[in-house]
C-alpha positions in Angstrom: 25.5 -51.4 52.6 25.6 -48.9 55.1 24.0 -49.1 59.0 23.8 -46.4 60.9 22.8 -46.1 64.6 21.4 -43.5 66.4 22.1 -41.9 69.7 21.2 -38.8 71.5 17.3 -38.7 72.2 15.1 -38.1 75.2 12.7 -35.5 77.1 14.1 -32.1 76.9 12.1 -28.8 78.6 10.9 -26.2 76.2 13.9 -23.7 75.3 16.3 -26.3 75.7 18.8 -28.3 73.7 19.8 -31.6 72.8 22.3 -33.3 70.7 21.6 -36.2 68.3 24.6 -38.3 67.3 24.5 -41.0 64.5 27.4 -43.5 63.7 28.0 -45.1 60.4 29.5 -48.2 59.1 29.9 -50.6 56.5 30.5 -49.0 53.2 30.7 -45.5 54.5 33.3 -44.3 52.1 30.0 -44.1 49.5 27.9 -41.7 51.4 27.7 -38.9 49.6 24.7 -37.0 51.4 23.6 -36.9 55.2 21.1 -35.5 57.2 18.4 -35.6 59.7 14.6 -36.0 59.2 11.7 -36.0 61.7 7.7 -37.6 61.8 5.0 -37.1 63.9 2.7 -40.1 64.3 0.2 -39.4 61.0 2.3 -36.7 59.5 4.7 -37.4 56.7 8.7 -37.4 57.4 10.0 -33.6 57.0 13.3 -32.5 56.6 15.0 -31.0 59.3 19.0 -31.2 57.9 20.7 -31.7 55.2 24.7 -31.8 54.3 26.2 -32.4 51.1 29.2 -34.2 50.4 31.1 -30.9 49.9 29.4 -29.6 53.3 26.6 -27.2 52.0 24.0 -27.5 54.0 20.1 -26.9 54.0 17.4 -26.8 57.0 13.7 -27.3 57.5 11.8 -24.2 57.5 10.6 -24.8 61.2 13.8 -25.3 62.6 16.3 -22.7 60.7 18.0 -20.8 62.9 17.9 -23.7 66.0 19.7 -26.9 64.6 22.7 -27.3 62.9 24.0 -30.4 61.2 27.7 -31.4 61.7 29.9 -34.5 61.1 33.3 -36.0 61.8 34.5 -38.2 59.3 37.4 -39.6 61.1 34.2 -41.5 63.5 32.1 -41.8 60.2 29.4 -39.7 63.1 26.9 -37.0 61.9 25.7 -34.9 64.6 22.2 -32.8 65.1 22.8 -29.9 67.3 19.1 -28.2 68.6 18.8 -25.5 70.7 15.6 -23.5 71.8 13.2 -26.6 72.0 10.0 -26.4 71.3 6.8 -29.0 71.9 6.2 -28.9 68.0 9.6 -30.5 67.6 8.7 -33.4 69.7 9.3 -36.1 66.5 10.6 -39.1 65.8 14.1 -38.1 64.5 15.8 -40.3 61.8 19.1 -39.7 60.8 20.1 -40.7 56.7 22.2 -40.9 54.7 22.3 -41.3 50.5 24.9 -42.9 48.8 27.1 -42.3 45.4 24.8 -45.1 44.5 21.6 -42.8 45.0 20.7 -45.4 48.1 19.3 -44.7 51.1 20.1 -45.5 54.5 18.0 -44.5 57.7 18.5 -45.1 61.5 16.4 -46.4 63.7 14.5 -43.3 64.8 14.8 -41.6 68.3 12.4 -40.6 69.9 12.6 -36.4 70.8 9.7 -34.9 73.5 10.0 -31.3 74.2 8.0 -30.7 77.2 6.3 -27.3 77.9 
């Protein structure tokens, strides 16, 4: 089992940035894939980060080039760094993260307004 707890959300102006933070625990040493996804209230979930285990990384089309995805595994903590906020990336932001086990594991969701 893995839990992981988010940090890091709130209102942010337009251009912007904000950092998500998101701590695991319990059997951490299995995670094999992290990353961050967002959803808007009737929308489904879309991918905004992505890391693998060897640190390759992949981003949502609508955020490339803003957010980068970044961890620390001596605090078992994945960060979600954004910068040049816009209102279509106010989301719900969920942070996950897959095991060896091919499990998933999500936070709680945070939620991010961009304000205009």
């Amino acid at each position: 089992q893995v839990q992981l707890v988010e940090s890091g959300g709130g209102l942010v102006q337009a251009g912007g940035s904000l950092t998500r933070s998101c701590v695991a625990s319990g059997s951490t040493s299995s995670i094999s894939v992290i990353g961050w996804y967002r959803q808007v209230p009737g929308e489904q979930h879309k991918l905004v980060a992505v890391m693998s285990s060897d640190g390759r990384t992949n981003y949502g089309d609508s955020v490339k080039g803003r957010v980068a995805i970044t961890r620390d595994n001596a605090k078992n903590a994945m960060y979600l760094q954004m910068s040049s906020l816009k209102p279509e990336d106010t989301a719900v932001y969920y942070c996950f993260a897959t095991t060896s086990g091919a499990n998933d594991y999500w936070g709680q969701g945070t939620q991010v307004t961009v304000s205009s």
